[in-house]
C-alpha positions in Angstrom: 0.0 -15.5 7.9 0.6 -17.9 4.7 1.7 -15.9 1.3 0.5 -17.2 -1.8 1.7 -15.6 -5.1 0.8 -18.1 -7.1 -1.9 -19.9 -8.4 -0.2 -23.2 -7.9 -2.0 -24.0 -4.1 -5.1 -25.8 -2.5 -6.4 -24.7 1.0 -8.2 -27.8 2.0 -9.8 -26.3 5.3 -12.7 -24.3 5.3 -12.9 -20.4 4.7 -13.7 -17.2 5.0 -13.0 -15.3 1.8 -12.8 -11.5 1.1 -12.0 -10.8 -3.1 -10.7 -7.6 -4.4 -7.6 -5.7 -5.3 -7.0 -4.0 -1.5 -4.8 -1.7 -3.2 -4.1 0.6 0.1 -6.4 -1.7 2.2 -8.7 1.3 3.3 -11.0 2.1 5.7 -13.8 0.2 3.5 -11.2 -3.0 2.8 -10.9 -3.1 6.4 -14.6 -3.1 6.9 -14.5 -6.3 4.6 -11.5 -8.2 6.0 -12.9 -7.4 9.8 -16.1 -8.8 9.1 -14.6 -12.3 7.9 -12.4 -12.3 10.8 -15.8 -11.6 12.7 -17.2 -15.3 11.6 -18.8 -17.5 13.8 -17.9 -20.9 12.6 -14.3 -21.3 12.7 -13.2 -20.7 9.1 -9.9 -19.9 8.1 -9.9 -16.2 7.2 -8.6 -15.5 3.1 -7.3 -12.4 1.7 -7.8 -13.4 -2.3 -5.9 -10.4 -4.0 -4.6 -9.9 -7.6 -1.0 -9.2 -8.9 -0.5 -7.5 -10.9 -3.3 -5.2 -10.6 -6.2 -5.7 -13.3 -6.1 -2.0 -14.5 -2.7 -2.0 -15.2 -2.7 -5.7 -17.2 -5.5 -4.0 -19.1 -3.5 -1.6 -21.7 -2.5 1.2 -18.7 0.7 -0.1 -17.7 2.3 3.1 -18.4 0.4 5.4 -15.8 -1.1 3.3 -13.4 0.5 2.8 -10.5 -0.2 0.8 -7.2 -0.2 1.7 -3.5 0.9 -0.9 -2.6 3.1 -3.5 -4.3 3.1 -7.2 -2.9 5.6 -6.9 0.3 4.2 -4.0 1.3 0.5 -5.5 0.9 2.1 -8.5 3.0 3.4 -6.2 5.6 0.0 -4.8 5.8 -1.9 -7.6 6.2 0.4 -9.8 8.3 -0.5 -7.0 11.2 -4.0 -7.8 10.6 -4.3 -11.7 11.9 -5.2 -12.9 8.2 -4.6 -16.2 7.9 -3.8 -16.1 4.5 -2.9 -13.7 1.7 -3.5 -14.6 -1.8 -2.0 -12.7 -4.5 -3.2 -14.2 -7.7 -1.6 -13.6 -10.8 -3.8 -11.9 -12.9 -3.4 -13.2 -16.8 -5.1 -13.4 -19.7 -6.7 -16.9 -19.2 -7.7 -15.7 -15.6 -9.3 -12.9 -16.7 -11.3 -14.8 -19.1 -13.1 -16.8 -16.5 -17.0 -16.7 -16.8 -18.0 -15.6 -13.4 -20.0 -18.8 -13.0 -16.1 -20.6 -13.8 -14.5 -17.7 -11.3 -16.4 -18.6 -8.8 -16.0 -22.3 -9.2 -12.4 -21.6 -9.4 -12.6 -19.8 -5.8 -14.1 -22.8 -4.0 -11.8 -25.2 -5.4 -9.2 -23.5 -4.7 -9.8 -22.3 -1.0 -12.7 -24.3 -0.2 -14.7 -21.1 0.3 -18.1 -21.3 2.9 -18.8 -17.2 3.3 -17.5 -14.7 0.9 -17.5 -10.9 1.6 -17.1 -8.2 -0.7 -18.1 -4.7 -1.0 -21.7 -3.8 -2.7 -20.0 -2.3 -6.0 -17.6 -5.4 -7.0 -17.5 -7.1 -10.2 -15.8 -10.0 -11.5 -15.6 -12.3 -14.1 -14.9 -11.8 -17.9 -15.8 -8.1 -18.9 -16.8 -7.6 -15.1 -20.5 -9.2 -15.7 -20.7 -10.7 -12.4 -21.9 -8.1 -9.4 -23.2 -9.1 -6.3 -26.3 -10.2 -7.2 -24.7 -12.5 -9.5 -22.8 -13.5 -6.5 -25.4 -14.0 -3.9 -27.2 -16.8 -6.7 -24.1 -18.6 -7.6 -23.2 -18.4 -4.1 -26.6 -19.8 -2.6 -26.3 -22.6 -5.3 -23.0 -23.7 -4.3 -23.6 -23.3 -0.2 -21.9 -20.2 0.3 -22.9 -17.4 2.6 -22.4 -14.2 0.8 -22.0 -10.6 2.4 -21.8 -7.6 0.4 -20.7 -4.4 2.3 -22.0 -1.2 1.7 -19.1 1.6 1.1 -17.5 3.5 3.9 -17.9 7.4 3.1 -15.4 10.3 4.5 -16.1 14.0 4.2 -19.3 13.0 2.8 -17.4 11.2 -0.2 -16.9 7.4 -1.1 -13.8 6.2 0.6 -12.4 4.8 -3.0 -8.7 3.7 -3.6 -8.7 5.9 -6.8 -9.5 8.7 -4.8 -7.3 8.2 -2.1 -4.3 8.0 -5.3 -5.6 11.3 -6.3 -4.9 13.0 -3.1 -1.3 11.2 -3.3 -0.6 12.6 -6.4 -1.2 15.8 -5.1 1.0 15.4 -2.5 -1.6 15.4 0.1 -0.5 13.0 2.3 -2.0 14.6 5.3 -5.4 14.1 4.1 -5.1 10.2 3.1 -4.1 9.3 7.0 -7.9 9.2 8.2 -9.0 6.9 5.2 -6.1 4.5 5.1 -5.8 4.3 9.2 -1.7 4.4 8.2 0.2 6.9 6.9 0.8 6.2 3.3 4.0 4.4 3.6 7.2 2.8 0.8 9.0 -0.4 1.7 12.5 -0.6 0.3 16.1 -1.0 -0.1 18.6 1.3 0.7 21.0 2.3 -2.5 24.2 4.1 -2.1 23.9 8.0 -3.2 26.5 10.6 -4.0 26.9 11.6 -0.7 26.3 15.3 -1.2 23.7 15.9 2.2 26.7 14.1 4.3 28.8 17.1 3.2 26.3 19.3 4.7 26.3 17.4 7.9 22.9 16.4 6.6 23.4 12.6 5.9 20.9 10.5 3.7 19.6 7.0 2.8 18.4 6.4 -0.9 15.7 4.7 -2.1 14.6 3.8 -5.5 11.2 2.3 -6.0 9.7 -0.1 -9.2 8.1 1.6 -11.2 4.4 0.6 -10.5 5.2 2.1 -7.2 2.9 5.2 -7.0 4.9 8.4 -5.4 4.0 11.5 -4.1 4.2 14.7 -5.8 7.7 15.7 -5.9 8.4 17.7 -2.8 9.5 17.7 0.7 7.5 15.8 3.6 7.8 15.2 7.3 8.4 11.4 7.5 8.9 8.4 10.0 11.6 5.8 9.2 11.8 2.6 10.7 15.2 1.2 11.0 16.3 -2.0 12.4 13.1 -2.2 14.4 13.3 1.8 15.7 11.3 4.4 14.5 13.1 8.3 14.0 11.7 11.3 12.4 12.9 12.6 8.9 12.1 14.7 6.3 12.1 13.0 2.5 12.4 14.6 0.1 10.8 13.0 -3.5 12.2 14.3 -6.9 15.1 14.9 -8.8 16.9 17.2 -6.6 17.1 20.4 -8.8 19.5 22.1 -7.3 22.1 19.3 -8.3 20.4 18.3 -11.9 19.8 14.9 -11.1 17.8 13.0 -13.8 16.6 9.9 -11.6 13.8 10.6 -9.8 14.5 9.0 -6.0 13.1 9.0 -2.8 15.7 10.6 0.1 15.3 10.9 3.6 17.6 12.7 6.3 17.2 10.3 9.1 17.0 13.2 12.0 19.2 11.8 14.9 20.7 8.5 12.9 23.6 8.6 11.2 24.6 4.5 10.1 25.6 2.8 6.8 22.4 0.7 6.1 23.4 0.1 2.5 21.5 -3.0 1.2 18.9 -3.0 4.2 15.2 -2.7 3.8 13.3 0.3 5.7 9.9 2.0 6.1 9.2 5.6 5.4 5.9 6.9 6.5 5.1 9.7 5.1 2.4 12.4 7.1 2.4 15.7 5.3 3.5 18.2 3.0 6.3 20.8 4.0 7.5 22.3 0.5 8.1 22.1 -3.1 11.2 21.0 -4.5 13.3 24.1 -5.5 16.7 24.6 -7.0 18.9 26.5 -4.6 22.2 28.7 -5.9 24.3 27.1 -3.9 24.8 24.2 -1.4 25.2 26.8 1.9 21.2 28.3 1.0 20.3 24.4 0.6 21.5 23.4 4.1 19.7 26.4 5.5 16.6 25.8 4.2 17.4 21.5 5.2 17.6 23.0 9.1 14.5 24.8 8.6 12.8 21.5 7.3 13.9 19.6 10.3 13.1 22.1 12.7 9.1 21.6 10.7 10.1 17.7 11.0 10.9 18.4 14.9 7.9 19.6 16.0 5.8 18.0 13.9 2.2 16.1 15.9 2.6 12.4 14.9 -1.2 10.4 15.4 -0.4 7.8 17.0 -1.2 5.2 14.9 2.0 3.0 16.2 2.2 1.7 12.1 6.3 2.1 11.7 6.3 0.4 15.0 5.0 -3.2 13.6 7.9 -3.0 11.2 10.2 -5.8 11.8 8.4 -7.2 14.9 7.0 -10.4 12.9 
């Protein structure tokens, strides 16, 4: 797959072109990237994403956060035998675009022949285009366009907002089904203070942008890919109470690994919720109640999804 994040490229040959933000690239973004993959003339397939995400550049930079940033949108993708990602940046002049002048743009750009995108998008300046906008610009210019109707779980609308909502929660559990994946961080590892090696409970570090949407503080069972191998964990998200810390990190006991991997990028899936964060009176009831978490981590029934697995195998 071919990474663009920029607006400074051409693709000359013909495409296939799904638009949105594919923030978590759901079951329904999966439903649109599948069905351009699913052409039957040969086009190259497109991925044409924004960076940085539209909501946030519009005056909500201070509590929006994405699923995904753009090497974990990459990751995701690259798995997916896209033939090329797109991750526009999204500025003031681009926003401005007519949607008779964003579409233009599109085909210029990417020489676009079938466009796909689901029945509720918008585009354009103050979101005036919709699909049936689309489908006329589209059948003037020669392009086939699809619009997909929305994927429903639970008898709800499979939404990216509502997928972040059950994330914030800390209901990480319930997101699996509707992302495919488990919801998942990408990052390197920073050096700590070394307190869970004193309690024979050793720990890699990692601190995230801050557009990076967490989980509720708390402690999850987890999957780590390291170097290619995948090992169980338990991460815990917070500030760690029970030593005042006043940076809020992401820390993961690695159950059966105990390497430096300062400075190396890792995965950490995370599948469900064990317990709050809670401030312990001292460091032995902390440990107990770690052995008790990996014993939850230990038996714990993975899906098999074989997601962690793809890490580091391209």
């Amino acid at each position: 797959m071919i990474v663009y994040n920029t607006d400074d490229f051409i693709i000359e040959e013909p495409t296939a072109v799904t638009l949105g933000n594919f923030d978590g690239i759901h079951l329904g973004h999966q439903k649109l990237i599948e069905t351009i993959k699913n052409n039957n003339s040969g086009l190259k397939t497109v991925v044409f994403s924004f960076y940085p995400h539209p909501v946030a550049f519009f005056g909500h930079k201070g509590g929006f956060r994405t699923m995904l940033d753009p090497r974990e949108k990459s990751f995701v993708l690259g798995n997916m035998d896209i033939d090329y990602l797109i991750q526009h940046p999204f500025t003031q002049e681009f926003s401005s675009l007519s949607p008779e002048e964003f579409v233009d743009y599109i085909v210029k750009k990417v020489n676009c022949k079938m466009l796909v995108v689901g029945e509720n998008y918008n585009f354009g300046k103050g979101r005036a285009g919709n699909y049936e906008t689309l489908e006329r610009l589209g059948r003037e210019r020669g392009i086939e366009v699809i619009a997909i109707p929305s994927l429903t779980y639970r008898d709800m609308r499979v939404s990216s907002t509502r997928i972040r909502g059950l994330i914030d929660c800390g209901r990480l559990n319930d997101v699996i089904p509707m992302l495919k994946k488990p919801y998942f961080i990408i990052n390197k590892v920073v050096e700590g203070n070394k307190r869970g090696r004193q309690m024979n409970f050793p720990t890699i570090n990692l601190i995230p942008p801050d557009e990076k949407l967490l989980p509720a503080d708390g402690v999850y069972v987890s999957l780590v890919n390291v170097r290619g191998t995948v090992y169980r964990g338990i991460t815990n998200v917070g500030y760690n109470p029970t030593f005042d810390s006043d940076v809020r990190t992401v820390e993961t006991n690695i159950i059966n690994f105990d390497e430096d991997i300062y400075g190396e990028e890792v995965l950490v899936g995370f599948y469900d919720w064990i317990r709050t964060e809670q401030k312990f009176s001292s460091m032995d009831e902390l440990k107990e109640q770690l052995g008790r978490d990996r014993q939850t981590a230990m038996s714990f029934p993975f899906p098999y999804l074989d997601f962690e697995n793809k890490f580091n195998k391209k």
